[in-house]
MARVORO-883949 format. One record per residue (C-alpha): chain; x, y negated, z. Coordinates in steps of 0.2 Angstrom, whole numbers. Layout:
<atoms>
 kette    px    py    pz
     A     X     Y     Z
...
</atoms>
This chain:
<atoms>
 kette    px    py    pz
     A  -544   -44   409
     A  -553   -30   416
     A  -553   -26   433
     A  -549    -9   442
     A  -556    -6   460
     A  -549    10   460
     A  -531     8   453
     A  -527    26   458
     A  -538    33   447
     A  -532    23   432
     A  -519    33   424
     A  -533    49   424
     A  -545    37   416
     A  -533    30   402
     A  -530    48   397
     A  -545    54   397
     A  -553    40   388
     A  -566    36   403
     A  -562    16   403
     A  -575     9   388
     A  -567    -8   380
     A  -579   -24   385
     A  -580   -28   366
     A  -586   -13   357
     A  -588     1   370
     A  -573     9   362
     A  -562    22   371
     A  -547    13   378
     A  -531    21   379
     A  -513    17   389
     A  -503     5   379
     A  -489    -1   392
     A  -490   -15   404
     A  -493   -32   407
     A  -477   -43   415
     A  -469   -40   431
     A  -473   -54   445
     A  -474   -56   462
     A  -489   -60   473
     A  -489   -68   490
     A  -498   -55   503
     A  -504   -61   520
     A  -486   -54   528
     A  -475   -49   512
     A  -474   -51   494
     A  -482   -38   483
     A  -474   -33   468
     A  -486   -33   454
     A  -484   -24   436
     A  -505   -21   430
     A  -507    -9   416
     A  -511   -14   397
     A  -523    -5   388
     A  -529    -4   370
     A  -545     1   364
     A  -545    15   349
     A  -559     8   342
     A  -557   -12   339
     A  -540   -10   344
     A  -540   -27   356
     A  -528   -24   370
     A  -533   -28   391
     A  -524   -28   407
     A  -532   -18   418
     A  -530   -28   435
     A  -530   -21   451
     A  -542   -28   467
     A  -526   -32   477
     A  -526   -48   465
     A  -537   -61   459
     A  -534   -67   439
     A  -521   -81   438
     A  -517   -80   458
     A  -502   -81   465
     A  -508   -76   481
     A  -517   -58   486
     A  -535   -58   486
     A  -533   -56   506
     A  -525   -72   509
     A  -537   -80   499
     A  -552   -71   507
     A  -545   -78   523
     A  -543   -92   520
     A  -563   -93   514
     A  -566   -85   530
     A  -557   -96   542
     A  -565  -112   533
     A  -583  -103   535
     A  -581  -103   553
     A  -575  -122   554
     A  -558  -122   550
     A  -548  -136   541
     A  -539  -134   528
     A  -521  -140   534
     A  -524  -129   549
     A  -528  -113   536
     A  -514  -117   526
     A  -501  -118   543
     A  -509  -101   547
     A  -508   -93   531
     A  -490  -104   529
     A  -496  -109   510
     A  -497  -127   504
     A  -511  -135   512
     A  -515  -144   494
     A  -514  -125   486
     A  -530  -122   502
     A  -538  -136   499
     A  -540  -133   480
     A  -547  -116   485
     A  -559  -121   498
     A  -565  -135   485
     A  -567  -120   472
     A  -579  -111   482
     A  -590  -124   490
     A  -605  -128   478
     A  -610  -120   462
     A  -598  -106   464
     A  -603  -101   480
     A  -621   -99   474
     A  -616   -88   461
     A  -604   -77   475
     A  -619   -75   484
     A  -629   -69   469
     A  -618   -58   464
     A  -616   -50   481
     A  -635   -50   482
     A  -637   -41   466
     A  -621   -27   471
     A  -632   -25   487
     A  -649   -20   476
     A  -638    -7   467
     A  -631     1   484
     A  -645    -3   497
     A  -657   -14   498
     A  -663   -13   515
     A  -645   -24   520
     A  -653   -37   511
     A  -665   -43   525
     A  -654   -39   539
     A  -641   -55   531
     A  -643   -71   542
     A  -641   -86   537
     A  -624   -94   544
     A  -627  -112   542
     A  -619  -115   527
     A  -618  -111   508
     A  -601  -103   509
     A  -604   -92   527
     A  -620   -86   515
     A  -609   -81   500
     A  -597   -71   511
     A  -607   -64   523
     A  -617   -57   506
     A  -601   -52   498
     A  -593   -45   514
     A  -610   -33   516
     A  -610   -30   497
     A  -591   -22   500
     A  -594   -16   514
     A  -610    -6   507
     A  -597    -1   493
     A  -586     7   503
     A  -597    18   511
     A  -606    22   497
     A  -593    26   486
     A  -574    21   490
     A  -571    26   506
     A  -552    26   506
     A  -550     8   494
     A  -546    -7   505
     A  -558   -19   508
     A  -551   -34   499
     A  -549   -23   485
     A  -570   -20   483
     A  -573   -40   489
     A  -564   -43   472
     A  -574   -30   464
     A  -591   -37   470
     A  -588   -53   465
     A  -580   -47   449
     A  -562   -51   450
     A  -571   -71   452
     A  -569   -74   471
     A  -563   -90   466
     A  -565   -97   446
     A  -553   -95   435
     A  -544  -112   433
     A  -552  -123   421
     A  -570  -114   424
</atoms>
């Protein structure tokens, strides 16, 4: 899986052979699509259909997933961002997952994803994206009181800093999953 902040730009890429494979650097090329699926947004359902490609060199095939979603999610990277966020600020998890009308067992594994270890490395890797775009944000990030208000206030500065830098026009939830490199929450079994 390879992850696309910029899904509109894929297609030009492909064809151009501006997308290197993450095994041999290879060119990689358009080579159909991954299956169809739905994913729960905040308000709708998203019809989701992420493009395959195959490098010219190696010849291994990748999807190419766009920062809408999160690998194995069935929910958009928005709902679960909000859900992250509305437990940061002292929220329960059967009182997010009324909200968000998800399974509050579905929240609660999230919420148990993030707290710990992974939130250490969200943080880090927001910290490092902020280094690339603009250190000076880097002092100005507060501490929140805990280690998952740290992680996404780092991450939401770190997209933030993104978008104005260099994707304007790209949802933010989009450059959140970018930032944290498709791994706002781990992959199941990590």
């Amino acid at each position: 899986m390879i992850g696309v902040a910029v899904p509109d730009r894929v297609e030009t890429d492909l064809a151009a052979g501006a997308i290197a494979c993450p095994g041999c650097g290879g060119a990689l090329r358009p080579w159909g699509h991954a299956r169809a699926r739905r994913v729960r947004d905040l308000t709708t359902t998203v019809a989701l259909r992420p493009r395959r490609a195959r490098c010219s060199a190696c010849r291994a095939t990748h999807v190419l997933l766009p920062g809408t979603v999160l690998p194995r999610r069935a929910d958009t990277t928005a709902v679960i961002g909000t859900a992250l966020l509305a437990s940061a600020r002292g929220g329960g998890h059967r009182r997010i997952a009324a909200d968000l009308a998800r399974p509050a067992i579905t929240v609660r594994r999230w919420l148990r994803a993030v707290r710990g270890e992974h939130a250490e490395w969200l943080r880090a890797a927001a910290i490092d994206r902020l280094a690339q775009l603009d250190r000076d944000i880097i002092s100005t990030l507060a501490p929140t009181g805990s280690r998952m208000g740290d992680a996404l206030n780092a991450v939401a500065a770190a997209a933030l800093a993104h978008r104005a830098r260099l994707a304007p026009h790209v949802p933010i939830w989009d450059l959140v999953a970018a930032v944290t490199r498709w791994r706002l929450l781990p992959l199941p079994g990590d």
